[in-house]
N, C-alpha and C positions, 0 to 999 in steps of 0.2 A: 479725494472722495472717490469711491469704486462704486462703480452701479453698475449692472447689467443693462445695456443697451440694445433694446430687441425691435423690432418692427413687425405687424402683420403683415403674412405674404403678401397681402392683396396691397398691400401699401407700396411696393419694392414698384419701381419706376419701370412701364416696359420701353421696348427701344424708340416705338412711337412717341411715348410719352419725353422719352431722354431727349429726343429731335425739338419737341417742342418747347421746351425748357429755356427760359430766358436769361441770355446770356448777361455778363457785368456791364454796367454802364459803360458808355465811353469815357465820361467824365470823373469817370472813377479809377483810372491809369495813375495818375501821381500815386493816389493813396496805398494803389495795392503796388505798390511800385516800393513805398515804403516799409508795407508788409507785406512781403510774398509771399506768398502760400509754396511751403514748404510739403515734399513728397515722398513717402519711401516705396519704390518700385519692388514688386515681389513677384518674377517670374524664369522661372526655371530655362525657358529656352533663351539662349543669350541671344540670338536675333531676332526677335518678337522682343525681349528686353532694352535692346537698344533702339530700337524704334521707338518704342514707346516714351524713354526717355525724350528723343531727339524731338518727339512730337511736342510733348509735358514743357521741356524748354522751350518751346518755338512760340508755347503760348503765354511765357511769363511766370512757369513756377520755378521752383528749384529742386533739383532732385537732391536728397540728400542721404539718402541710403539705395543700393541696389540689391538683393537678393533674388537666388537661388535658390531657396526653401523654404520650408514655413518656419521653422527654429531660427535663420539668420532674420527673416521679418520680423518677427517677434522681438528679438535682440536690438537691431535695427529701430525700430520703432518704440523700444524702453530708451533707447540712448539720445535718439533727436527729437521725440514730439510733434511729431510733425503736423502739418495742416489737415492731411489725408494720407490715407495707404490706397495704394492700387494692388490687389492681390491675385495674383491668377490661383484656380481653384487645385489644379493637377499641380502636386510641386512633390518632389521628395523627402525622407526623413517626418517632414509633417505637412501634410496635408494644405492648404487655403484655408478651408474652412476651418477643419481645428486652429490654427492660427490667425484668424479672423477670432474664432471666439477668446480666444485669451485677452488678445486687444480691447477687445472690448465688453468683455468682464473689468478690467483693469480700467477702464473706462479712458483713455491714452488717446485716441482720433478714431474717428471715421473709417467705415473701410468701403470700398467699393470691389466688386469681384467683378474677375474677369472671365470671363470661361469661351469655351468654344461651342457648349452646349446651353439649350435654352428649355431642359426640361424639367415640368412645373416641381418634380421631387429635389431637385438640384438647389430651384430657387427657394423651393423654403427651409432647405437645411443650411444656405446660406444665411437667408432673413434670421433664421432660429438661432443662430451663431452669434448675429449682429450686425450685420452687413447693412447697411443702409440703404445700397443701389447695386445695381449690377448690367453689366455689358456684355453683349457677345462679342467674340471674333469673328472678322478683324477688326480690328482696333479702329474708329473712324471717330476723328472731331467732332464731328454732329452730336456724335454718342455719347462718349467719352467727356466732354469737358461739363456738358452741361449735367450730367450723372456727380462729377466732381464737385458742381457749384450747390446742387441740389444735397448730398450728404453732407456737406461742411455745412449749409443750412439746417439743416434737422439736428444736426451735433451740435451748436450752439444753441437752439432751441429747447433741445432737451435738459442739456444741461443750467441753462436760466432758469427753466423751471426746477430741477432738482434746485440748486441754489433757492432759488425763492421757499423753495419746502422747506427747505433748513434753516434757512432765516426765520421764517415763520415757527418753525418747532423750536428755534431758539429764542425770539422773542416769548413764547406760550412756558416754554419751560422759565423763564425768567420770572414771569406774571404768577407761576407757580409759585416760585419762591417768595414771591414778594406778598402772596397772598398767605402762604405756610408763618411768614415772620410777622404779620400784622396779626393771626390769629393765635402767635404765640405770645405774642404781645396784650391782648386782646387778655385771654386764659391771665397770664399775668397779674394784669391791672383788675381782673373779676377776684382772685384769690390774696391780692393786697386789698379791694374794698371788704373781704369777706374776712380778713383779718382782722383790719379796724374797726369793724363792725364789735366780734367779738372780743376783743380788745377794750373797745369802748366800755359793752356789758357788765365786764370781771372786775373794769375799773370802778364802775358803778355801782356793783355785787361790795366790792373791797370798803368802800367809802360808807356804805352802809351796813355792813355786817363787822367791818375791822375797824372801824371808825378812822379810814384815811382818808385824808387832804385830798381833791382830786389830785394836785400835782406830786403828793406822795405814793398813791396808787399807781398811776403812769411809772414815775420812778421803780417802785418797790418791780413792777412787773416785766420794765424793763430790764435791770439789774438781776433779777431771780433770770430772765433768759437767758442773758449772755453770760452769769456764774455757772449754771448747771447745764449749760448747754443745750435749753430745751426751745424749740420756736416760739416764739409768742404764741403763736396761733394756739399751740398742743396748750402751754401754758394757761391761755384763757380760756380755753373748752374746760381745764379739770379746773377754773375757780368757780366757772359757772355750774358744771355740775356737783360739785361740793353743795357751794351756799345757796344756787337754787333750789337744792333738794330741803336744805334746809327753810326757805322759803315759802314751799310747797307744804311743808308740813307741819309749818305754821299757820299758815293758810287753812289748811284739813281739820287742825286742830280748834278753830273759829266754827 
């Protein structure tokens, strides 16, 4: 399922806010211990790179791609899925942000951006990309992790709710159907009583204008349909209008 993954600016986490960001339980080690939150690191300078890794590990995730540019993140992050991307924004070949928006067009993880700048045209061509949070340089714990806990939150979130919309339009679409086939059903059962109806009439036209048996009428009208091919229905509309007419004008003639 692809969706565009956007944020208003005003929404993007500032660094006071990242600081204040409650971190994971403690008692909640086994589990993510279980499932580690998985990371693919995307920045160009390899010593700002590897620290960043060395941090990312020290606190329990796993790196599982590293990048140099926005094309190998992108790559990177179509092959392992990770929990989050950490994207610096300056990278060669392509950009952060363009690379940011692909991810998440593709709707694939989270991204957090990382930049050295903190100015407000920057942060919302990030937000507008998709970016969930963003941090400045340098890189600091305080910042950084809790930015990380806060986008994996929002990305689960959003996407529950897309899930639930689609559940919903898939149950609605279902109730469609079921309402399309009871009112064909419906249409059906109106056009078999509106048969028998007329059916009944022609029999009772036949019986007294032909002098048949009611159960030779039924016969005779059944047997004429299924010889010449013609519906009951069409069949007892021309006996009625035949003998009715006749009817009619014995009637006129009183």
């Amino acid at each position: 399922m692809a969706a565009e993954k956007t944020t208003e600016p005003d929404e993007v986490l500032t660094d006071e806010e990242l600081q204040a960001a409650a971190a994971p339980e403690p008692d909640s080690a086994n589990n993510n211990e279980a499932h580690k939150r998985t990371v693919v690191v995307a920045e160009d300078e390899s010593v700002n790179r590897m620290d960043l890794v060395a941090m990312l590990e020290d606190n329990g995730y796993e790196v599982v791609g590293e990048a140099a540019n926005g094309e190998e993140a992108v790559e990177l992050t179509r092959k392992f899925r990770p929990s989050v991307v950490c994207m610096d924004v300056k990278m060669p070949r392509m950009d952060g942000i363009e690379a940011a928006g692909i991810i998440c067009d593709e709707n694939i993880a989270p991204v957090v951006m990382l930049t050295a700048f903190s100015q407000s045209d920057l942060v919302k061509k990030a937000t507008g990309a998709g970016a969930m949070a963003y941090v400045t340089k340098p890189y600091e714990e305080s910042k950084l992790l809790p930015a990380l806990e806060v986008a994996m939150g929002r990305f689960a979130e959003i996407n529950d709710l897309l899930d639930n919309v689609e559940r919903s339009e898939s149950k609605l679409q279902e109730t469609e159907e079921q309402l399309k086939k009871a009112e064909e059903q419906l249409k059906k059962a109106e056009e078999t009583l509106e048969e028998r109806k007329l059916v009944d009439r022609a029999k009772g036209l036949l019986m007294d204008k032909a002098d048949f048996s009611e159960q030779g009428a039924f016969r005779w009208i059944q047997k004429t349909s299924m010889d010449q091919r013609i519906p009951k229905k069409r069949l007892a509309m021309a006996i009625i209008a035949k003998y009715g007419e006749q009817k009619s004008e014995a009637e006129d003639a009183r």
